[in-house]
C-alpha positions as CSV (number, residue, x, y, z in Angstrom):
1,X,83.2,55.0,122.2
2,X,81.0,52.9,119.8
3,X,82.9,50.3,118.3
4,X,84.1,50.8,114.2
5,X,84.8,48.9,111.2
6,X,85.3,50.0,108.2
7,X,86.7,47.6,105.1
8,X,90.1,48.6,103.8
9,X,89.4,49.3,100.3
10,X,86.3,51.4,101.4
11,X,88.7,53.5,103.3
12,X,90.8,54.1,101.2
13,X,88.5,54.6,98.2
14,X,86.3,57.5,100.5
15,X,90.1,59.6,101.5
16,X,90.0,61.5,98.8
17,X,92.5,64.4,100.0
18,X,95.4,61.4,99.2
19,X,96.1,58.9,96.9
20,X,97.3,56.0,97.8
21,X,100.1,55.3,95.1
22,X,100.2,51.4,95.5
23,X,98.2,48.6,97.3
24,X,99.5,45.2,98.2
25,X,97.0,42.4,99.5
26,X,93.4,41.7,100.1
27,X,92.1,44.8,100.9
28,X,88.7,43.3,101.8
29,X,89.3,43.2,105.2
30,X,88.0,45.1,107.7
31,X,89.5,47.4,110.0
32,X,88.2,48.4,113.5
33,X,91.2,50.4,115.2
34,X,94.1,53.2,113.3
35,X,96.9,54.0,115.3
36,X,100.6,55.4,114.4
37,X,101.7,53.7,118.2
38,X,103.3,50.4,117.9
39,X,102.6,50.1,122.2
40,X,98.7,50.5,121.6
41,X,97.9,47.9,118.4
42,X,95.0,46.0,118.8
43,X,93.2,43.2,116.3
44,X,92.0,44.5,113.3
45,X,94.0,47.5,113.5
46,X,95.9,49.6,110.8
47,X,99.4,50.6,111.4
48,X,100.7,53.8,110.2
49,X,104.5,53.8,109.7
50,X,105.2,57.5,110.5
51,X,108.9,58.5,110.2
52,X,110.2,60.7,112.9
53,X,113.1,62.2,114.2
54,X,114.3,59.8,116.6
55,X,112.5,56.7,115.0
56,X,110.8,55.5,111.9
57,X,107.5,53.6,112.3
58,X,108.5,51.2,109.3
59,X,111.0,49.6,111.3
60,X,107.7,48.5,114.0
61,X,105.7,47.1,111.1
62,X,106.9,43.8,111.6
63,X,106.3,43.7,115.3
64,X,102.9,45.5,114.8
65,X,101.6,42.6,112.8
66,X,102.6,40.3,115.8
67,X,100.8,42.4,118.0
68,X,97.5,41.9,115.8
69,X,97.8,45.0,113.3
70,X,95.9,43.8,109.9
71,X,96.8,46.4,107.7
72,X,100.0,49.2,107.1
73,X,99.7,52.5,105.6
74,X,103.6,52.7,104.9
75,X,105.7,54.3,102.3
76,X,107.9,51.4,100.6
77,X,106.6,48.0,100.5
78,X,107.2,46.0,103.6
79,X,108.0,42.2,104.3
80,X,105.1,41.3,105.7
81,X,102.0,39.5,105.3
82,X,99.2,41.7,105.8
83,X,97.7,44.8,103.1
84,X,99.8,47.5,102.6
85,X,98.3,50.8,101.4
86,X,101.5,52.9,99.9
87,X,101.2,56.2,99.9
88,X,103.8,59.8,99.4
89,X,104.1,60.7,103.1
90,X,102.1,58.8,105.6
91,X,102.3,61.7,108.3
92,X,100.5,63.9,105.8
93,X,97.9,60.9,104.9
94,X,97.3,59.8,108.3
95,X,95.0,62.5,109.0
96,X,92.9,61.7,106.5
97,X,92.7,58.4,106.9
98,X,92.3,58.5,110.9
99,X,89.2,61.1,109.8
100,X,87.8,58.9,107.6
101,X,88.0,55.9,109.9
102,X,85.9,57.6,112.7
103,X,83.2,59.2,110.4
104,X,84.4,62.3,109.8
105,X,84.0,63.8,113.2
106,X,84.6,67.2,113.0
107,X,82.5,67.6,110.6
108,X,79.3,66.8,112.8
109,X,81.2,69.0,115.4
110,X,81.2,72.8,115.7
111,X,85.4,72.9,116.3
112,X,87.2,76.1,116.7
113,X,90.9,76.3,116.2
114,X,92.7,78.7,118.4
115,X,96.8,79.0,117.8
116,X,99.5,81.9,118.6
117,X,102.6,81.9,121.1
118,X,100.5,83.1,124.1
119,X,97.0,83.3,125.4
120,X,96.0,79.8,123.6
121,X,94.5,78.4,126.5
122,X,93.2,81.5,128.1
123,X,90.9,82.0,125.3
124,X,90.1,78.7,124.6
125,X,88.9,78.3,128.0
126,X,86.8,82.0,127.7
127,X,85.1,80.7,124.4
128,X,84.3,77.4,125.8
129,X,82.5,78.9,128.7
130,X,80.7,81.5,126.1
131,X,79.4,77.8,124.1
132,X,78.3,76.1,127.6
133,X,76.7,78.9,128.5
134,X,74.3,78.7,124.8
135,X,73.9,75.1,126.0
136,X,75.9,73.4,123.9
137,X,77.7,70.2,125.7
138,X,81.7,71.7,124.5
139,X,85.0,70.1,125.1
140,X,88.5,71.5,125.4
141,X,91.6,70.3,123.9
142,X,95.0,71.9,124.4
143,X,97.8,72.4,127.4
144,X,95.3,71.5,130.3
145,X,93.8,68.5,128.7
146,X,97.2,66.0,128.0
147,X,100.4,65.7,127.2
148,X,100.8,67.5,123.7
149,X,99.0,70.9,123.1
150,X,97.9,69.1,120.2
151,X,96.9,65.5,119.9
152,X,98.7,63.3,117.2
153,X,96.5,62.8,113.9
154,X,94.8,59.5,115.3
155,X,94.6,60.7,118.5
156,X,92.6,63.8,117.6
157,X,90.1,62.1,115.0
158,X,89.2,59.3,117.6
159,X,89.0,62.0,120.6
160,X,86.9,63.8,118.5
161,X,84.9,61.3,117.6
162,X,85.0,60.0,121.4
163,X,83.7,63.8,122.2
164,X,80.2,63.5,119.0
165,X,79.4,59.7,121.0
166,X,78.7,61.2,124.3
167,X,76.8,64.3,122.7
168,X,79.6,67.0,122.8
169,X,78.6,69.8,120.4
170,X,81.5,71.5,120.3
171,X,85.3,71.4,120.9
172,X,87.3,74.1,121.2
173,X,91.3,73.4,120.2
174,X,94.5,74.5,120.8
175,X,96.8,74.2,117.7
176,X,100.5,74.3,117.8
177,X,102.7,75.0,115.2
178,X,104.2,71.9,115.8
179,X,100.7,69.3,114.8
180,X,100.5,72.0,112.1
181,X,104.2,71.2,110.6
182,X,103.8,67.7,111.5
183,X,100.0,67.6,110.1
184,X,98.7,66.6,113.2
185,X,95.1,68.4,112.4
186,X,95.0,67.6,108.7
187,X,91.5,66.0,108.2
188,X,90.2,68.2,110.4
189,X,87.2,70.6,109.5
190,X,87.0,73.9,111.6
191,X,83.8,75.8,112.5
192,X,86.7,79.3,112.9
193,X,90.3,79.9,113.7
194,X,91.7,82.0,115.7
195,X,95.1,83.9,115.7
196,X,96.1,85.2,119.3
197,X,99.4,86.6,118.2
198,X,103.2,85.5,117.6
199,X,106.1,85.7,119.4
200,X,109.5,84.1,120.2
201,X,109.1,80.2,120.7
202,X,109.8,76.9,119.3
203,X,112.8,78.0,117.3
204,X,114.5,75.1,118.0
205,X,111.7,73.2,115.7
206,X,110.9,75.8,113.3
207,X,114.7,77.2,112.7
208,X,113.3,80.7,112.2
209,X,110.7,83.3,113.0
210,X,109.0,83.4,109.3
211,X,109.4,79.2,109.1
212,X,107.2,79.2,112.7
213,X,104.5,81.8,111.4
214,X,104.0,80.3,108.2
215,X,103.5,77.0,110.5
216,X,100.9,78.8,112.0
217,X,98.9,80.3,109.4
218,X,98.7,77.1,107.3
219,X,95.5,77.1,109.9
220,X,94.0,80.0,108.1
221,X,93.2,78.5,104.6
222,X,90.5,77.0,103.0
223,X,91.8,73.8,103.8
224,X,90.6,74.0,107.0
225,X,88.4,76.7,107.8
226,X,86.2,79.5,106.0
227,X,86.0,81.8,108.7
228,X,88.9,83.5,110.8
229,X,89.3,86.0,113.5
230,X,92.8,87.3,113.7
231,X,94.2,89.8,116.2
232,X,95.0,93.2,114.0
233,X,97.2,95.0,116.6
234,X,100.0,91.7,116.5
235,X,102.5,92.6,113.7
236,X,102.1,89.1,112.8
237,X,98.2,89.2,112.9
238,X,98.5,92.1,110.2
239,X,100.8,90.3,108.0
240,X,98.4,87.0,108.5
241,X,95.5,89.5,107.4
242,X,97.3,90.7,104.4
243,X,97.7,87.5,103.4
244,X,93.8,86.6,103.4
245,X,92.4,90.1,101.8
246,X,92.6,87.9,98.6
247,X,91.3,84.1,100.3
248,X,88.0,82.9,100.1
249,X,88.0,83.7,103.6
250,X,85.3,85.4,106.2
251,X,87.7,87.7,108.2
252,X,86.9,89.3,111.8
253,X,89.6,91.1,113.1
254,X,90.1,92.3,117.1
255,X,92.2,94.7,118.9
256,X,92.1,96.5,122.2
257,X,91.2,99.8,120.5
258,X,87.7,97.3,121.0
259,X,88.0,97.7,124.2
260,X,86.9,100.7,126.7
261,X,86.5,101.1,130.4
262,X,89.6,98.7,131.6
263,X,90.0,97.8,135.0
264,X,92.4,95.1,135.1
265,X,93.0,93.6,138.7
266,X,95.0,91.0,140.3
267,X,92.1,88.6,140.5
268,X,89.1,90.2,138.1
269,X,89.1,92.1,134.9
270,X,86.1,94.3,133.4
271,X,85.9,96.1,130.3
272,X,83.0,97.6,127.7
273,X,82.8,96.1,124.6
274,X,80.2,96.5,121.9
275,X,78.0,98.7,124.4
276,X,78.2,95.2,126.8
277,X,80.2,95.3,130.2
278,X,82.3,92.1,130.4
279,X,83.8,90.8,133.3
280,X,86.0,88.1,134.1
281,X,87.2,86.6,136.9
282,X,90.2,86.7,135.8
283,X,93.1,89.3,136.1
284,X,95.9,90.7,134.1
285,X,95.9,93.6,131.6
286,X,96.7,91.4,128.9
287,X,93.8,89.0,129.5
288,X,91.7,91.7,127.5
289,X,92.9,90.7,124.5
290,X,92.0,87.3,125.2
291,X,88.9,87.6,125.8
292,X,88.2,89.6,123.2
293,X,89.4,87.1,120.8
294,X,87.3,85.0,122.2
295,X,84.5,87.1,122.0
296,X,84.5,87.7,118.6
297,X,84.3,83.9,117.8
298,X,81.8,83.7,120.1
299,X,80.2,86.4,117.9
300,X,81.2,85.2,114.5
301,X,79.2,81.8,115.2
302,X,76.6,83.8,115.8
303,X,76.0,84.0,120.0
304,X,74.6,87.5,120.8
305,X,76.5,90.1,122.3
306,X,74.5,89.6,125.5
307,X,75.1,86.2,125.9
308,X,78.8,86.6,125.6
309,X,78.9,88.5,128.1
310,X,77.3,85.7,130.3
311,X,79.3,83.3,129.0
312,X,82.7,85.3,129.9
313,X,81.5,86.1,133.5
314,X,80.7,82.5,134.2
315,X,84.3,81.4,133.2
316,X,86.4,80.0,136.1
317,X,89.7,81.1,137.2
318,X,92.3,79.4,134.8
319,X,95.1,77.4,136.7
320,X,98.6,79.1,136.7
321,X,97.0,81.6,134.2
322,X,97.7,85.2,136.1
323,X,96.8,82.7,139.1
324,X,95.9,85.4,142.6
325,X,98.5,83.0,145.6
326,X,96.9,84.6,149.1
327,X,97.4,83.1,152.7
328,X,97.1,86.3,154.2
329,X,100.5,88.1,153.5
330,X,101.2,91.9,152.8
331,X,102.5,90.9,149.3
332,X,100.8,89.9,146.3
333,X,101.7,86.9,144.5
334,X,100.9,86.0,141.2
335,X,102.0,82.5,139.5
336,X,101.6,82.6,135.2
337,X,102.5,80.3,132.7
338,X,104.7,82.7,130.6
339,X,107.5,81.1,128.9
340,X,108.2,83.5,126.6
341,X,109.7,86.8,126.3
342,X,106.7,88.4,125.2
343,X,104.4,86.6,127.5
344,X,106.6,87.7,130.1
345,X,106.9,91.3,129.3
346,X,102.5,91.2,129.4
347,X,102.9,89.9,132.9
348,X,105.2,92.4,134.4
349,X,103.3,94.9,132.4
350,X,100.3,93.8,134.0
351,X,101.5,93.9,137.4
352,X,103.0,97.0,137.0
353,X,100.2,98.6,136.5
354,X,98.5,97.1,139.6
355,X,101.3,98.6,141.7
356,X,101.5,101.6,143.8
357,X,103.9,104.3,144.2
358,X,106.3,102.3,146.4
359,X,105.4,98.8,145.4
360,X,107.8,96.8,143.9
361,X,107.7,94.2,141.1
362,X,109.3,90.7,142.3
363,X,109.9,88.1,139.2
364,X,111.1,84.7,139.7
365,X,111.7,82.6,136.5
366,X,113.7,80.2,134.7
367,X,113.9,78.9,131.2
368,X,113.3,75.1,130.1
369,X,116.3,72.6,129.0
370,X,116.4,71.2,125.3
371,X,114.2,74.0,124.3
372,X,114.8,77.5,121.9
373,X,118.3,78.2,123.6
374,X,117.8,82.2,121.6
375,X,114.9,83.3,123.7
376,X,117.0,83.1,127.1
377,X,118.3,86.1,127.5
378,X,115.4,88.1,126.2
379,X,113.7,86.9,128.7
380,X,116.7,87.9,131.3
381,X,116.4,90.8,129.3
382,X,112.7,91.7,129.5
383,X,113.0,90.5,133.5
384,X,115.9,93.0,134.4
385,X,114.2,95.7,132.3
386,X,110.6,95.4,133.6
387,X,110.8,94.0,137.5
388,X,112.9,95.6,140.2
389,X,114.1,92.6,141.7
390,X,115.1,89.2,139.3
391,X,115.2,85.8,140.9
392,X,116.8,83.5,138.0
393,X,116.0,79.6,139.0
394,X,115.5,76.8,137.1
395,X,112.7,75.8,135.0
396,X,112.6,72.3,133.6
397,X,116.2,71.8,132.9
398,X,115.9,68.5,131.7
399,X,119.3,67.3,130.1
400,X,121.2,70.4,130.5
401,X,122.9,72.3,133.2
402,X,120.8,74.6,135.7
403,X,123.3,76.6,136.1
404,X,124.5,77.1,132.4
405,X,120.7,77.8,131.3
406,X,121.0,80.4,134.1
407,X,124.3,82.2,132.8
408,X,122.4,82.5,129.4
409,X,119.4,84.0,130.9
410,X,121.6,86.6,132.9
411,X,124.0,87.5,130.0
412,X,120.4,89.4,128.7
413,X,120.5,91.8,131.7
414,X,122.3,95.1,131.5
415,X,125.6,94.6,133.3
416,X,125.8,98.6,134.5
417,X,122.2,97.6,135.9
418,X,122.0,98.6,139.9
419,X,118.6,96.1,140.0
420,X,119.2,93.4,143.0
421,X,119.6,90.3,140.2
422,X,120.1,86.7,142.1
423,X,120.7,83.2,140.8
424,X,118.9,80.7,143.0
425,X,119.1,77.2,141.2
426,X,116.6,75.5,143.4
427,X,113.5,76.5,142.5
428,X,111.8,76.3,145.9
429,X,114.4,78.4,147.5
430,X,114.0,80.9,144.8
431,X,110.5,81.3,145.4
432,X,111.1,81.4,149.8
433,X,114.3,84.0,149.0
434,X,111.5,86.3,146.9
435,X,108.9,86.1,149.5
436,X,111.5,87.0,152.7
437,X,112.4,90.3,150.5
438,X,109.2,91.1,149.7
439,X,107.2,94.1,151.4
440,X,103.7,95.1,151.9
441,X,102.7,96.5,148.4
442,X,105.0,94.5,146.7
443,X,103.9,92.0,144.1
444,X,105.9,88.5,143.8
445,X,105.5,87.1,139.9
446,X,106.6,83.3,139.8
447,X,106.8,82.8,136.2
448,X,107.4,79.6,133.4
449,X,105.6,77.1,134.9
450,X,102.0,78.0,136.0
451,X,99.6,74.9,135.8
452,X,102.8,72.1,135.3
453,X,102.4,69.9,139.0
454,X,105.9,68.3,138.0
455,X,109.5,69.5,137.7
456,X,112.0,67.3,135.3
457,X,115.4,67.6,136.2
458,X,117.7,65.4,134.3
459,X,115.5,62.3,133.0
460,X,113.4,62.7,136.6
461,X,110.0,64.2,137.5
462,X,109.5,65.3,140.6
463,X,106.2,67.2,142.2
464,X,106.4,70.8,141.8
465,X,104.0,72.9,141.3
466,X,104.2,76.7,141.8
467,X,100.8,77.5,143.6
468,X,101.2,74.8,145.8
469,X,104.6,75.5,147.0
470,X,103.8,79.4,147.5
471,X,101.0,78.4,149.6
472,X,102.9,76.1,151.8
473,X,105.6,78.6,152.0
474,X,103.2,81.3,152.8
475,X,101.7,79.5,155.5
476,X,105.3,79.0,157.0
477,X,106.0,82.6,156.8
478,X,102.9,83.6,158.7
């Protein structure tokens, strides 16, 4: 990335979203790095003292000044003997200033925002094909790309503005409803948002249903974007479009009345939209709805209907997304990211409607540790109810029992239920025990994890990843 410098009081005379309420120092030096990590200062650098839950960045400042920082954005006056810009909240000023710092990025950048509970990264991947496909160098932020959905507020300006050095056009971006709580993508201008729908997730952050969608559609304001595409058949999507009949807001709204001609397979998908046949590599009933969302922002910055169409039948296969598992058994096998009830009950949905007469549905899942404790059993729930044979294993546990997060799952399934229900803890074992019971026509779904190539159990990691470990016990079996 080309190298910056900017002088302080330049900076912060040109944020003009916040007000810095005091400034302390020579603010004639310059500044060539921003960062809210006290590990990654370098010379020249500002330091942003972000309060969090576990730690609050003012207690680094002095450190971060060792380290070569030359300047804090803080919210009390520090000891220390560098500028201080003081402002209200420096998490919701950091964006700006981190935007700022790298020229704006986004601006110069066609970015589309795409957030929801489920099919984020399913359509973000789609629409990026659709924009490679009109020839325009596009990058992809989210699940696949690092360790948070969403980058941190200086993090995402200087990726951006990593992304408009080396000619990238456009980025297409997951948001969470955490970066949008926690102002992660403040500072950011977007070409179009996308709503995908809402379900249950993330309550242990948000507290409640209402407190998570309002997170979400803070995306779907003037603040950040003039044009949306919202998803009409989601109860949530209507209440979101209710809410912007009034906004200063170019609406396109999608639903799979859209749609005609569906033939959703294990490993391809086709469908008629707009007088266009679109196909997809691929499968899963519900990945209709995903690619018409991102269809329609394909279409609402202004790709023809034709082209589309290219651009969705040159997307690869999406890793752990409704992922086809084959080494030449009798049985399908299907591995999927869903990690919520609703995202579960689309999969089983899905593969029930690939079944046969006497084909059987096969789930093995678990829920993570230190996570929304509430959507456990509704998943067991939605597992018992929707598959005819329920392996319950463990997901990441993390910190907390296996074997407790199991009990909740199972307390969702009907105890007068005659479905064969196991508890298998380890989750290799769970995923052998479904493919010994399973029989030609059956389908085995191996759900929660999808894409993750790690496992953490207790504070340790260790190699998992589903796709993998069905092949190798697939090859066994045969």
């Amino acid at each position: 990335m080309n190298a910056r410098s900017l002088r302080l009081t330049d900076l912060v005379a040109r944020v003009n979203e916040v007000a810095a309420r005091e400034v302390f120092g020579d603010t004639n030096i310059s500044i060539n790095e921003i960062t809210h990590d006290s590990q990654k200062i370098s010379s020249g650098c500002l330091f942003c003292c972000v309060v969090g839950e576990k730690a609050d960045g003012h207690d680094f400042a002095a450190d971060a000044v060792k380290s070569g920082a030359s300047a804090i954005l803080a919210e009390r006056k520090l000891d220390v003997q560098v500028p201080q810009v003081i402002v209200d909240d420096v998490r919701t000023a950091m964006g700006y200033f981190a935007a700022e710092f790298f020229g704006r990025p986004s601006s110069q950048l066609k970015v589309i925002g795409i957030t929801g509970t489920n099919g984020k990264t399913t359509t973000a991947h789609l629409l990026a094909s659709v924009l490679r496909q009109q020839g325009l160098v596009t990058a992809v932020f989210g699940t696949l790309s690092g360790t948070r959905t969403t980058p941190e507020a200086t993090d995402l300006q200087r990726l951006l503005a990593k992304e408009l050095d080396r000619g990238c056009k456009a980025v297409v971006m997951e948001v969470s409803s955490h970066a949008l709580s926690l102002h992660r993508v403040d500072g950011t201008n977007f070409a179009a948002t996308v709503f995908t729908n809402l379900g249950q997730d993330h309550l242990d952050f948000h507290g409640s249903t209402e407190s998570y969608f309002s997170a979400k559609a803070k995306l779907f304001t003037t603040q950040f974007t003039k044009t949306c595409i919202v998803n009409r058949d989601d109860q949530y999507g209507a209440k979101l479009i209710a809410l912007l009949k009034d906004e200063k807001i170019d609406l396109q709204t999608f639903g799979l009345n859209d749609a005609s001609e569906i033939d959703a397979q294990v490993d391809h998908l086709s469908f008629t939209w707009r007088g266009e046949k679109i196909r997809l590599v691929t499968g899963g009933y519900f990945n209709v709805m995903n690619a018409l969302a991102a269809a329609n922002a394909a279409a609402k910055l202004g790709v023809a209907t034709s082209d589309i169409a290219k651009g969705l039948a040159a997307a690869d296969a999406i890793a752990g997304r409704f992922e086809s598992v084959s080494a030449g058994q009798s049985f399908g096998v299907v591995v999927d990211y869903a990690h919520t009830p609703e995202a579960l009950q689309n999969v089983l949905d899905a593969t029930r409607k690939l079944l046969n007469d006497s084909g059987r549905a096969i789930v093995v899942f678990g829920c993570g540790g230190d996570r929304d404790h509430q959507k456990r059993p509704k998943m067991g729930k939605v597992a018992c109810d929707s598959a005819d044979v329920v392996f319950i294993t463990s997901d990441n546990p993390r910190l907390e029992d296996a074997a407790v997060i199991a009990k909740q799952i199972k307390a969702g399934c009907d105890p007068s239920s005659k479905k064969a229900i196991y508890v298998i803890l380890d989750r290799r074992d769970a995923i052998a025990q479904a493919f010994s019971v399973a029989r030609s026509g059956d389908i085995v779904v191996i759900a929660g994890k999808g894409h993750e190539s790690t496992q953490t159990i207790g504070t340790n990691e260790i190699e998992f990843n589903d796709v993998a470990v069905s092949r190798e016990l697939l090859k066994v079996a045969s």
